[in-house]
PARO-15969 format. One record per residue (C-alpha): residue number from 1; x, y, z. Coordinates in pm, 1 decimal. Last residue first. Layout:
<NUM <X Y Z>>
...
//
This chain:
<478 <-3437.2 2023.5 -3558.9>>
<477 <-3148.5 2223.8 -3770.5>>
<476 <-2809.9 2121.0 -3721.5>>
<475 <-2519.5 2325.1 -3718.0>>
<474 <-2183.8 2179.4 -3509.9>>
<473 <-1842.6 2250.1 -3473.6>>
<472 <-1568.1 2123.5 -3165.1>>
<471 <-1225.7 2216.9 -3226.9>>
<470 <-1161.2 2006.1 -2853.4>>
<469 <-1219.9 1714.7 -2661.3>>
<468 <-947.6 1660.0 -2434.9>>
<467 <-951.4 1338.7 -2254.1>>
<466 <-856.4 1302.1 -1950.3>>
<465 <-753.1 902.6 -1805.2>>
<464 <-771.0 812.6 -1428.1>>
<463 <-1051.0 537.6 -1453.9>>
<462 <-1251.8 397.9 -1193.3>>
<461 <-1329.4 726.9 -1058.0>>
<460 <-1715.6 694.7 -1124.2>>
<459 <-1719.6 1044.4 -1254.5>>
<458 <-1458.3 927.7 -1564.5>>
<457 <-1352.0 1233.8 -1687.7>>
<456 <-1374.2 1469.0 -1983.8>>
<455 <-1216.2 1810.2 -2067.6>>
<454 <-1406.1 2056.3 -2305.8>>
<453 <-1421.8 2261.3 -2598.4>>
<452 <-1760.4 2357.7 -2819.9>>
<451 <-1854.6 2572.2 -3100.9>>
<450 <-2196.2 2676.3 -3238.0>>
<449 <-2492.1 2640.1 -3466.5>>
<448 <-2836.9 2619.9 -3461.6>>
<447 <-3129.8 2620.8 -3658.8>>
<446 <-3468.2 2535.7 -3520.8>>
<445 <-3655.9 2741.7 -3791.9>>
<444 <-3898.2 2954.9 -3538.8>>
<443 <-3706.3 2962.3 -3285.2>>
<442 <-3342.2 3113.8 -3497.8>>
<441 <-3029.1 3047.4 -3285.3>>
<440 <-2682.8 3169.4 -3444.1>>
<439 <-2308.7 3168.9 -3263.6>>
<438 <-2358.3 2910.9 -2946.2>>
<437 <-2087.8 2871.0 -2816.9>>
<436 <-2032.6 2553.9 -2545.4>>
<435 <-1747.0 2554.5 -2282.8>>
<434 <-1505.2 2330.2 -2081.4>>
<433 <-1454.5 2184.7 -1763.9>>
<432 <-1550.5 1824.6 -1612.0>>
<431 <-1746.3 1702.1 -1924.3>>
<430 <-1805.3 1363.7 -1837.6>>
<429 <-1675.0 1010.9 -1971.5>>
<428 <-1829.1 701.9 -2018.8>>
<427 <-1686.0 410.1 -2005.6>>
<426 <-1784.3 111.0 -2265.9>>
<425 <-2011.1 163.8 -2527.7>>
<424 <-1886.0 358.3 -2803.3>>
<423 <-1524.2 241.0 -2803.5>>
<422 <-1383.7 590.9 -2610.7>>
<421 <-1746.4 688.3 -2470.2>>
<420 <-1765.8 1100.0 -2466.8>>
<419 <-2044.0 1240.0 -2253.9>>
<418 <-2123.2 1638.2 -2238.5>>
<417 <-2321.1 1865.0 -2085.7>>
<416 <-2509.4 2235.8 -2166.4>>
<415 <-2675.6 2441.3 -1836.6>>
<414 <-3059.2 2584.6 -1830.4>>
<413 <-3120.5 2263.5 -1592.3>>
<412 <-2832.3 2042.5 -1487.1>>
<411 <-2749.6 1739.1 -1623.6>>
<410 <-2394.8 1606.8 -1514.7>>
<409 <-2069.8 1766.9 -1531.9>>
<408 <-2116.5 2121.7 -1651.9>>
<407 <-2036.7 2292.8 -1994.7>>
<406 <-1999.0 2628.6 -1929.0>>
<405 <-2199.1 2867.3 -2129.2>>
<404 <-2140.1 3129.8 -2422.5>>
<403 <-2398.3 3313.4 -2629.3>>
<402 <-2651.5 3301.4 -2861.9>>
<401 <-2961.4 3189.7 -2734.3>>
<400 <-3060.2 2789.2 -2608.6>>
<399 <-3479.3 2667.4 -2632.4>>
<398 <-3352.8 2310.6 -2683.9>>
<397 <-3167.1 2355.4 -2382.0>>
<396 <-2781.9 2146.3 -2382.4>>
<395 <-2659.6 1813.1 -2454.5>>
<394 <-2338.7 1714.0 -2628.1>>
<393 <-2263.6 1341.0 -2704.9>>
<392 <-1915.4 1192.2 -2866.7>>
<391 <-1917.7 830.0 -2929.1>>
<390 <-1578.4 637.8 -3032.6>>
<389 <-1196.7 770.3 -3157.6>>
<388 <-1160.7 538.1 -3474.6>>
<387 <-1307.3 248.3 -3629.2>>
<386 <-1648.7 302.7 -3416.5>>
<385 <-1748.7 674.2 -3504.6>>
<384 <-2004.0 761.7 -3375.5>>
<383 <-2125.7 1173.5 -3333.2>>
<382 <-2466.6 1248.0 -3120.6>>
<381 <-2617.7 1601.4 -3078.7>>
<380 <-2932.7 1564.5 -2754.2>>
<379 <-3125.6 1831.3 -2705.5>>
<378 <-3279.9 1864.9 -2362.2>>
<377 <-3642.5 2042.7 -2368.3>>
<376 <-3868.0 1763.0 -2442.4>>
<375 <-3699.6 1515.9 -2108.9>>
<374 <-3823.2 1192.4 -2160.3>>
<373 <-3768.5 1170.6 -2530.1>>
<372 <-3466.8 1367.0 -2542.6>>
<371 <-3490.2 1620.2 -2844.8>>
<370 <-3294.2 1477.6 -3142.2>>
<369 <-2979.4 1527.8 -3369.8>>
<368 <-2804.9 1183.8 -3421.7>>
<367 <-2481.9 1151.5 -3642.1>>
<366 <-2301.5 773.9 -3776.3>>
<365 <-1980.8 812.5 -3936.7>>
<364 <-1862.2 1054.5 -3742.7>>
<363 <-1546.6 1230.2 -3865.2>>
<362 <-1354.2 1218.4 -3472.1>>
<361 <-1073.5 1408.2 -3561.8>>
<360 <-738.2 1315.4 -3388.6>>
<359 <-598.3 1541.6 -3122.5>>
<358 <-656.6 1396.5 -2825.4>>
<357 <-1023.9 1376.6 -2949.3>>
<356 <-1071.9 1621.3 -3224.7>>
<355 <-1448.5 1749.2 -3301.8>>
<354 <-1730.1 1715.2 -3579.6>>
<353 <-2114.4 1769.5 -3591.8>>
<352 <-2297.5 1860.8 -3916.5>>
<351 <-2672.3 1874.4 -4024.2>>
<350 <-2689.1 1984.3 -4377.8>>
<349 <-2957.7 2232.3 -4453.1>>
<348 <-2919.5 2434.6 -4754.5>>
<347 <-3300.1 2395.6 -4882.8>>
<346 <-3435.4 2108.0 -4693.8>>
<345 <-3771.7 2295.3 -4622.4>>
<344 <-3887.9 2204.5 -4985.3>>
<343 <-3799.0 1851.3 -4874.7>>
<342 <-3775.7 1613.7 -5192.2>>
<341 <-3864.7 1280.9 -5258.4>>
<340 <-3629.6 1066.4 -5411.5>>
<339 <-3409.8 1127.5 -5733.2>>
<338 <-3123.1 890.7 -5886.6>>
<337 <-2776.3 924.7 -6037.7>>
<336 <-2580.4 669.1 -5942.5>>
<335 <-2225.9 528.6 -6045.3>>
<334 <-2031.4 211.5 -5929.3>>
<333 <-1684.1 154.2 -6112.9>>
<332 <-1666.3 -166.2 -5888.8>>
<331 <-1799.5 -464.1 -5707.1>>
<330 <-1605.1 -717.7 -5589.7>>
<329 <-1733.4 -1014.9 -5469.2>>
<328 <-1551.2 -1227.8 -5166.3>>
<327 <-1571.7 -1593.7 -5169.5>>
<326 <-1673.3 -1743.9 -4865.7>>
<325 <-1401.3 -1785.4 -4551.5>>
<324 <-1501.5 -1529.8 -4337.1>>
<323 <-1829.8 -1638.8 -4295.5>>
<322 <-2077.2 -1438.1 -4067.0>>
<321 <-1992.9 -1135.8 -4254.0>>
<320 <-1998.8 -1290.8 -4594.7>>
<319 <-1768.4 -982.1 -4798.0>>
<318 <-1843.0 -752.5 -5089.0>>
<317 <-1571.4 -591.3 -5142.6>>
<316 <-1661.2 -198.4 -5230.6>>
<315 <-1656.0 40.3 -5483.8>>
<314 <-1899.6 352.3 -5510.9>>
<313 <-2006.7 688.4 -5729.3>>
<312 <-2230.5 957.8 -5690.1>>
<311 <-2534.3 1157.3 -5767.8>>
<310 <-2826.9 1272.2 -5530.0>>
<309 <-3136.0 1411.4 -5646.9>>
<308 <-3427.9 1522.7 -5384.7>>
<307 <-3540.6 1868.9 -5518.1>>
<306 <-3465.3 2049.8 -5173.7>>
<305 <-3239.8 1788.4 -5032.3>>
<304 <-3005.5 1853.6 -5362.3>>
<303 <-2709.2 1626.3 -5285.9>>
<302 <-2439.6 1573.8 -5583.9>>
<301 <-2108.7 1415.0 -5641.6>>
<300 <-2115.3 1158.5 -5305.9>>
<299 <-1814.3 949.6 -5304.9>>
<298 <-1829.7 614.1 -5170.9>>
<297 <-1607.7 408.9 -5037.7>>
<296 <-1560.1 5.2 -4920.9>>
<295 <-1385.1 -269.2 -4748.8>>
<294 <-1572.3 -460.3 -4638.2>>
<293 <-1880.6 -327.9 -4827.5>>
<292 <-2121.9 -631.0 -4660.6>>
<291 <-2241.8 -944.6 -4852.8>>
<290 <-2619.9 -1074.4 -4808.9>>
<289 <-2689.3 -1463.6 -4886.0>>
<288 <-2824.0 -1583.2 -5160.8>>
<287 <-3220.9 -1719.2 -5153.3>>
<286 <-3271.0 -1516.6 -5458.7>>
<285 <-2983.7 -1358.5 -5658.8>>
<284 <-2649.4 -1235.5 -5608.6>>
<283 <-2667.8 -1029.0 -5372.8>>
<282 <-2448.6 -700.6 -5248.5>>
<281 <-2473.8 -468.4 -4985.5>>
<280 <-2297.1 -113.3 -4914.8>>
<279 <-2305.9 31.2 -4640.4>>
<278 <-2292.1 422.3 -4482.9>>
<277 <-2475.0 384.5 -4167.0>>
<276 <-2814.7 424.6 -3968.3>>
<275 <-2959.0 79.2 -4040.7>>
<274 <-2765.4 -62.6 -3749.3>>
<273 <-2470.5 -157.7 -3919.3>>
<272 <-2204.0 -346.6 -4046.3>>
<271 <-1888.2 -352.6 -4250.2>>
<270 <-1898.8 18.5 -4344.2>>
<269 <-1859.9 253.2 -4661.5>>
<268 <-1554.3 489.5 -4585.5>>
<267 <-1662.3 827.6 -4691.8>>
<266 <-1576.2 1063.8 -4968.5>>
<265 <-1710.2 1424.9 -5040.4>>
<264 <-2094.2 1569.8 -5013.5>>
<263 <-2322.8 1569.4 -4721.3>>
<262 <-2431.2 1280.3 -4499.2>>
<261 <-2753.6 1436.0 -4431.0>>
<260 <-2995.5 1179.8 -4600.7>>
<259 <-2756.2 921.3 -4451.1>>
<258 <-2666.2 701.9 -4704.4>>
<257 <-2736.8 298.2 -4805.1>>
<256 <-2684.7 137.1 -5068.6>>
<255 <-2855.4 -167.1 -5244.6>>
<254 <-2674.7 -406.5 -5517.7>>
<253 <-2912.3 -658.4 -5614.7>>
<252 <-2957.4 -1024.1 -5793.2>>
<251 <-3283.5 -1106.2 -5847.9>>
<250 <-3154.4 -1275.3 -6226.9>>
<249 <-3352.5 -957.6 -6376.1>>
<248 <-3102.4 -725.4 -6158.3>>
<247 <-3213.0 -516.5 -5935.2>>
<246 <-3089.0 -177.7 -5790.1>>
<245 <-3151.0 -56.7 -5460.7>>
<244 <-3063.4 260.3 -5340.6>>
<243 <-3203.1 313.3 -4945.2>>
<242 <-3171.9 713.1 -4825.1>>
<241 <-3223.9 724.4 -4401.7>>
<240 <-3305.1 1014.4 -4218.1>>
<239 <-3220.2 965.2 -3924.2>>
<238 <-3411.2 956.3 -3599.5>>
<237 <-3337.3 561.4 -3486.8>>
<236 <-3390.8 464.2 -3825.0>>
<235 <-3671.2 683.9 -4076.9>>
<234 <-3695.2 622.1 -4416.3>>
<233 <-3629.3 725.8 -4770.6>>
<232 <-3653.1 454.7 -5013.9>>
<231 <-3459.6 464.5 -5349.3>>
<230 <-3558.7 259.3 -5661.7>>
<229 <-3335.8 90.8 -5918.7>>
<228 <-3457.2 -173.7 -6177.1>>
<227 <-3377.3 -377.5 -6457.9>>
<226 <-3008.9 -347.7 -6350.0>>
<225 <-2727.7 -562.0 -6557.8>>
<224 <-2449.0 -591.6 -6328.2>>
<223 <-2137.3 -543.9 -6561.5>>
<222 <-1918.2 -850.7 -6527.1>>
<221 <-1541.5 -709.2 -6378.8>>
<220 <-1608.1 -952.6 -6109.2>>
<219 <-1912.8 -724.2 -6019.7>>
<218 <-1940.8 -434.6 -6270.2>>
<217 <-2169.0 -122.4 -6128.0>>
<216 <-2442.1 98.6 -6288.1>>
<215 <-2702.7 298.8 -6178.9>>
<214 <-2944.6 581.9 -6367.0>>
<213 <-3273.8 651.5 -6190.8>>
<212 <-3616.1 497.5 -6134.7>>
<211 <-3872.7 726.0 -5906.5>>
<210 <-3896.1 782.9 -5541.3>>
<209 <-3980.1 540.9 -5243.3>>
<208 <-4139.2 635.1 -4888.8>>
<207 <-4106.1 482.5 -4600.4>>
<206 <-4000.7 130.9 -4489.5>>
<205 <-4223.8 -55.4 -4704.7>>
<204 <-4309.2 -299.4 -4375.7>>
<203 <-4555.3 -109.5 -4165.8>>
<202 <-4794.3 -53.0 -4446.8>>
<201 <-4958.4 329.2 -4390.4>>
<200 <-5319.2 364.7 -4317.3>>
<199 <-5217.1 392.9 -3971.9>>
<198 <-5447.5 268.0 -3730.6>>
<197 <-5364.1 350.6 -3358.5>>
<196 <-5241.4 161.4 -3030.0>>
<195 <-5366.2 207.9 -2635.5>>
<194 <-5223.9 -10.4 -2425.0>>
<193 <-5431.3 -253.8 -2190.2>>
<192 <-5174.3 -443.2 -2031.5>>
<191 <-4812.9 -528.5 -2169.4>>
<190 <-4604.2 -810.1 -2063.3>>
<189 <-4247.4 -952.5 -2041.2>>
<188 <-4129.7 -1173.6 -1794.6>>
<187 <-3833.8 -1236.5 -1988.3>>
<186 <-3539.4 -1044.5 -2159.0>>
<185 <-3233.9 -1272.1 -2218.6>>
<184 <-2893.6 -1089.3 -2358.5>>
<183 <-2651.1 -1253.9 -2606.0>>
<182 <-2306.4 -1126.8 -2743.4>>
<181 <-2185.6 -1274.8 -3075.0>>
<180 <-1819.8 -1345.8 -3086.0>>
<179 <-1776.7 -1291.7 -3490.6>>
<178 <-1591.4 -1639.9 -3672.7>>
<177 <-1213.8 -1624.5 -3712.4>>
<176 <-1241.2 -2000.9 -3583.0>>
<175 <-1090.3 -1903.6 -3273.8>>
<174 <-1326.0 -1613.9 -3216.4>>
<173 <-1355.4 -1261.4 -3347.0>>
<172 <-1428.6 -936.8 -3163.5>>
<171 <-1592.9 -684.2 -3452.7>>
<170 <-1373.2 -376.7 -3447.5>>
<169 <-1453.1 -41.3 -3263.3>>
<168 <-1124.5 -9.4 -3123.7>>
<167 <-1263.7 -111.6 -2763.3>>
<166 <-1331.6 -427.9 -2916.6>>
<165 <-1718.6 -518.8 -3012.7>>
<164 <-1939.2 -770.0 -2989.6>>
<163 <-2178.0 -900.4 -3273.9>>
<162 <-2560.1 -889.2 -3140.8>>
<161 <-2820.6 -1130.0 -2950.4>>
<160 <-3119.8 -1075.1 -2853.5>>
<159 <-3316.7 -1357.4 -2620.9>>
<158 <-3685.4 -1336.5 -2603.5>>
<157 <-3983.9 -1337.8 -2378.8>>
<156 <-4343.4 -1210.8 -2404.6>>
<155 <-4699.2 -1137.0 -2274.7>>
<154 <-4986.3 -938.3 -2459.7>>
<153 <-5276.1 -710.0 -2376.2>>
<152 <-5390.0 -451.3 -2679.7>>
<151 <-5636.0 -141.2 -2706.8>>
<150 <-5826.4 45.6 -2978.8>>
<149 <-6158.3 17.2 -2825.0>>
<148 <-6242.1 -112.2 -3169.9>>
<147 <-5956.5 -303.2 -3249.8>>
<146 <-5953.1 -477.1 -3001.6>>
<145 <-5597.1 -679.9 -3034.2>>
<144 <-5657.1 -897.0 -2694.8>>
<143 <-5455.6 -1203.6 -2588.2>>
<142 <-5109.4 -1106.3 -2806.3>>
<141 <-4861.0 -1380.7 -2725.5>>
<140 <-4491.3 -1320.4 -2836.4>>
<139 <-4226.3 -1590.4 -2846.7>>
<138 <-3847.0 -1553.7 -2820.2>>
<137 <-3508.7 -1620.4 -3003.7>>
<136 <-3192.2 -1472.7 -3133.3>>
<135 <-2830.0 -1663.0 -3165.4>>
<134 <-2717.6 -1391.4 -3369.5>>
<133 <-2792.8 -1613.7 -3665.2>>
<132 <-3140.7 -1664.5 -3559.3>>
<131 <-3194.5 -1279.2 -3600.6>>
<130 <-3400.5 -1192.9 -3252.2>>
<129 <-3209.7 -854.4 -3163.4>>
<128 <-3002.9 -654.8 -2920.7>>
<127 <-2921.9 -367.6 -3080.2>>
<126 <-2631.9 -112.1 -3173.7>>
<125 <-2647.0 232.4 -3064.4>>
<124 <-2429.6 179.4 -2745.6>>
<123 <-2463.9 230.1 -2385.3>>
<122 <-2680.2 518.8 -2298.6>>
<121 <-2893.2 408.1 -2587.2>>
<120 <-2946.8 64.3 -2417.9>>
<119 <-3120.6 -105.0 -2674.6>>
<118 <-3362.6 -451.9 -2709.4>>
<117 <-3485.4 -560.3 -3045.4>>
<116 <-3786.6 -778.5 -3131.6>>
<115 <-3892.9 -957.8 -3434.9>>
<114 <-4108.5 -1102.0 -3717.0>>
<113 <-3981.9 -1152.6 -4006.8>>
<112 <-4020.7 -1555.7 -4012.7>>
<111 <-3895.2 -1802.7 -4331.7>>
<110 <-3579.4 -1647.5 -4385.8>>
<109 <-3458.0 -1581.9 -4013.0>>
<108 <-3634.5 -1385.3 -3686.1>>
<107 <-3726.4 -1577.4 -3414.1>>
<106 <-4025.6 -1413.6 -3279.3>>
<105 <-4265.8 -1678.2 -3262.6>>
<104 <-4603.9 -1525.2 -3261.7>>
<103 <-4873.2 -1675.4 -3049.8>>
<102 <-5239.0 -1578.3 -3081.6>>
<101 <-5479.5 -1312.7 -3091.0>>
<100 <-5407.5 -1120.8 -3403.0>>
<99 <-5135.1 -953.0 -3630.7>>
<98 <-5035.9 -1097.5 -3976.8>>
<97 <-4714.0 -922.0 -3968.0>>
<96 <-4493.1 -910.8 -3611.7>>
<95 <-4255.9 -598.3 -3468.2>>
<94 <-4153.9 -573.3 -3086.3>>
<93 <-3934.0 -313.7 -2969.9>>
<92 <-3759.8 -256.0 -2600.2>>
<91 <-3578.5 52.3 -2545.6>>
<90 <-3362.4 165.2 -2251.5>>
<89 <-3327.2 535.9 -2229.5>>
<88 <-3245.5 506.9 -1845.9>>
<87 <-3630.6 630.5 -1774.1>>
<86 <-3782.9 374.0 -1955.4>>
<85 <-3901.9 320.1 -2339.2>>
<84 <-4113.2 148.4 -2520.7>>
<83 <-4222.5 10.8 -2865.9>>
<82 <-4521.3 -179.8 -3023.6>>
<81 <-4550.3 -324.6 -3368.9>>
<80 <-4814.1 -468.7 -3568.0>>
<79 <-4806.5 -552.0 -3942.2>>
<78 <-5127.1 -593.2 -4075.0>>
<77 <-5073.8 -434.3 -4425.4>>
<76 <-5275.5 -137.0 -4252.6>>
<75 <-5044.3 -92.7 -4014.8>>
<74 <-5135.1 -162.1 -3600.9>>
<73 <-4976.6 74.7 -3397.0>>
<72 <-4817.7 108.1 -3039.8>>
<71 <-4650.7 313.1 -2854.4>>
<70 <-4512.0 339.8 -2480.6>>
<69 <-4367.9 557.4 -2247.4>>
<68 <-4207.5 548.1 -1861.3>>
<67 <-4175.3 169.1 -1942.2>>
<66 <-4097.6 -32.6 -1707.6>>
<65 <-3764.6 -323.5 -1646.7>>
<64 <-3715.3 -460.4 -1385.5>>
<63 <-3278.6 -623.2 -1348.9>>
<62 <-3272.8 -1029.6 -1399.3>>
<61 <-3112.2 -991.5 -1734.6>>
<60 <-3367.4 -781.6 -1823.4>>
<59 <-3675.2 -866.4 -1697.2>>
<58 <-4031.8 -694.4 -1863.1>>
<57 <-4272.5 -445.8 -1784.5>>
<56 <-4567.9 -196.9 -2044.1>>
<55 <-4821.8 -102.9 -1783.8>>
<54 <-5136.2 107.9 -1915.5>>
<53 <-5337.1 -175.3 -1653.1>>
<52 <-5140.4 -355.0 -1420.5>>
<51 <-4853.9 -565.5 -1591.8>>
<50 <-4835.4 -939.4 -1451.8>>
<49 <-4965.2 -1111.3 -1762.6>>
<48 <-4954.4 -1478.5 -1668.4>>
<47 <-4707.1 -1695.5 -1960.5>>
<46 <-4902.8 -1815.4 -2270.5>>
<45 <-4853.4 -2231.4 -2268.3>>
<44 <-4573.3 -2262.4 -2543.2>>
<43 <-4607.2 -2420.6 -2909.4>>
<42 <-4836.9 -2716.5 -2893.5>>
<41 <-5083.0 -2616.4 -3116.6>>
<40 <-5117.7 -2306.8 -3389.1>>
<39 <-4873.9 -2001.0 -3450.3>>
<38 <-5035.0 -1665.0 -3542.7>>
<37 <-4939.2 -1686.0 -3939.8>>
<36 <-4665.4 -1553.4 -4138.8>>
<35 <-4612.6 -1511.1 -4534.8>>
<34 <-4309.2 -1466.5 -4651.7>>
<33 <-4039.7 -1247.2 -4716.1>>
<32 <-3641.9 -1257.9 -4736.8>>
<31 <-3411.9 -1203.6 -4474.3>>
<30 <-3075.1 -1040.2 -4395.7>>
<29 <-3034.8 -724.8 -4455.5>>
<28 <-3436.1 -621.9 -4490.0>>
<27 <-3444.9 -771.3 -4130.7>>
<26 <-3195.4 -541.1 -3983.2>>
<25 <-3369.9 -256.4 -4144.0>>
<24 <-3710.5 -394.9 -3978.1>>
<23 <-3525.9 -378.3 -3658.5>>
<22 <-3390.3 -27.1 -3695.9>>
<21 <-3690.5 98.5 -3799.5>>
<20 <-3903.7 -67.7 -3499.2>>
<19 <-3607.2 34.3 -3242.6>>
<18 <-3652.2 401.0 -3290.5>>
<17 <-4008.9 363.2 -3321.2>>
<16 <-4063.1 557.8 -2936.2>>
<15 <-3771.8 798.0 -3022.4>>
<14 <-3916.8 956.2 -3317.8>>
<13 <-4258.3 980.6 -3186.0>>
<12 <-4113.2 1183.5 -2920.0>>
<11 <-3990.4 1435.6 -3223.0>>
<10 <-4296.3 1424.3 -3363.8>>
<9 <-4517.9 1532.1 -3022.1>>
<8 <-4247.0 1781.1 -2959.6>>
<7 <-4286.3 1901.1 -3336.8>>
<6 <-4699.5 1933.7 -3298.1>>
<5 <-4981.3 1765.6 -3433.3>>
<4 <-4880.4 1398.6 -3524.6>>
<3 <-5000.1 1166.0 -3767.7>>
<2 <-4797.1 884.9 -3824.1>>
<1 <-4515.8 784.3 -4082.0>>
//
């Protein structure tokens, strides 16, 4: 989506609009468009901006937060977004249309996309964000968008909120059956002077979107009569995202979405996500709300990368996730066969990453494969999966040759680690012992693959448990 010179550059860039993706794919879940304007009167006096100049700070939760890096662009549809990141790989993301001087209210909900998002990555995958039925709120005040020195000043303050979490991996439900939303308050914000760019891109479209293609699907046992299917292919969080969407002439829609890597076979279809997993999503016309694959599957027939066809077939219940009570759908004998835009580089490259935990297999349902953004030589291989055994993380040299090497317990230059998180964002465990294989390395294509073992403890000695991670695979290409 920008215009970048070199990989390390692309692969920073990457990282930085992490958050923007995955809030704008939150937002195409739940919202629907409109038009938004700088807000006018007596909304909130526009706190002091106590950045110095290039500074990008805020509060979180009472702990300072600055950024170590920071982007910003302006799209040409007028959609304005800025990102950044600290040294603890703690992202902050801000995303408004119908930029200018003035106040933006950031409370996201079907009359206002605009938004902000808040991540730990060290933590979990899974934002903090502004959707009013998370509990979301906060304002955003740009003072200066010059676009001819090409820099912006701006204060802000929200609250994100986001579904919690057992240490299964399940959504934590209340009394009423209803999700336990957790909240956290950012304030104090402010940005000084940062540079931002022009893309001649829109900021909203998501990426780019290929050509018609055959779908069908009965909900209720009623076919779904499609006047129009279209994938996007975009970028969440570093993965390569394909987005089906099929329309019916009623506005009704059935939209899927798939890893571009996910590979062919059969895959549970999840209940929620970040933009970066296997869902499927059904509406039943304008104004309705969204309902999640709970439960679902999809098998995936087909994947050419290379041409850019993929074929397969879905069923799923379509459930309210914020209302347990409303009236499932059911949606069944789903087939696809539709093209998006191809990769002639893709040709036979499926990035994979798998391992047992105590003995049962981990099968990711979400996988990240990127260079650490503040640290360009570190690659970082990430495997979730939260209905089972949790977050597995390897790290080791970007610029790695064949051979073995023992896995130590925290970073250490020239030497691979490892983390593994039992629910995905509680304790996290170190590789203590173990080893990393590497058994093919090519430069100049960034292919690797390779084998891995190891034990992992809690360094903070809170916890007494080992786990062994072991059958370990991976081959990714960056």
């Amino acid at each position: 989506m920008f215009a970048f010179n070199t990989k390390e550059n692309l692969l920073l860039m990457k990282q930085l609009r992490r958050l923007s993706w995955v809030l704008l794919a939150f937002l195409a879940v739940i919202t629907t468009s409109c038009d938004n304007e700088p807000l006018e009167g007596e909304f909130q006096t526009e706190p002091d901006n106590n950045a110095g100049e290039g500074q990008f700070v805020a509060t979180i939760e009472g702990e300072s937060f600055t950024a170590s890096a920071v982007e910003a662009v302006l799209y040409a549809d007028n959609v304005f977004a800025i990102e950044a990141v600290n040294e603890s790989n703690e992202f902050i993301s801000i995303v408004v249309e119908n930029a200018g001087e003035g106040m933006f209210d950031l409370l996201t909900n079907g009359n206002n996309l605009n938004g902000a998002a808040y991540v730990n990555a060290n933590e979990s995958p899974f934002p903090y964000v502004t959707i009013g039925d998370f509990g979301g709120s906060g304002s955003l005040a740009i003072s200066s968008l010059d676009t001819e020195a090409l820099e912006v000043s701006g204060t802000f303050n929200f609250v994100g909120g986001r579904i919690a979490f057992d240490l299964e991996g399940n959504p934590v439900l209340d009394e009423n059956g209803d999700p336990v939303i957790d909240l956290i308050n950012i304030t104090a914000g402010a940005f000084n002077s940062i540079a931002f760019t022009i893309s001649e891109e829109n900021g909203g479209d998501g990426g780019t979107v290929g050509s018609d293609g055959d779908f069908f699907a009965n909900v209720d046992g009623v076919e779904f009569v499609d006047t129009s299917v279209q994938v996007t292919k975009n970028t969440v969080g570093g993965i390569s995202m394909l987005n089906i969407m099929a329309v019916s002439d009623i506005g009704g829609s059935i939209r899927i979405d798939i890893p571009e890597y996910q590979g062919i076979g059969t895959f549970p279809l999840q209940p929620i996500s970040d933009g970066t997993e296997l869902i499927g999503v059904y509406k039943s016309g304008p104004g309705a709300d969204n309902f999640n694959s709970d439960p679902g599957s999809i098998t995936i027939t087909k994947l050419d990368l290379e041409s850019g066809l993929i074929e397969g077939t879905f069923q799923f219940t379509a459930v309210d996730p914020f209302d347990p009570a409303a009236t499932p759908f059911e949606i069944t004998d789903g087939t696809f066969s539709v093209s998006f835009e191809g990769n002639a580089e893709a040709s036979g490259v499926t990035n994979t990453f798998n391992a047992d935990v105590d003995g049962v297999t981990l099968d990711p349902q979400f996988m990240s494969t990127d260079i650490l953004p503040l640290d360009e030589s570190t690659v970082r291989i990430t495997g979730l999966n939260t209905s089972t055994v949790g977050s597995l993380t390897i790290f080791f040299p970007s610029e790695i040759e064949v051979g073995i090497y023992e896995f130590t317990e925290t970073q250490v230059e020239g030497a691979p680690t490892a983390t593994y998180s039992p629910d995905g964002s509680g304790t996290v465990f170190s590789s203590v012992s173990g080893t990393l294989t590497v058994t093919f390395s090519n430069p100049e294509t960034g292919a690797i693959d390779g084998t891995f073992e190891f034990s992992a403890e809690d360094n903070s000695g809170q916890n007494n448990t080992v786990y062994e991670i072991t059958n370990g695979t991976f081959s990714i290409v960056l």
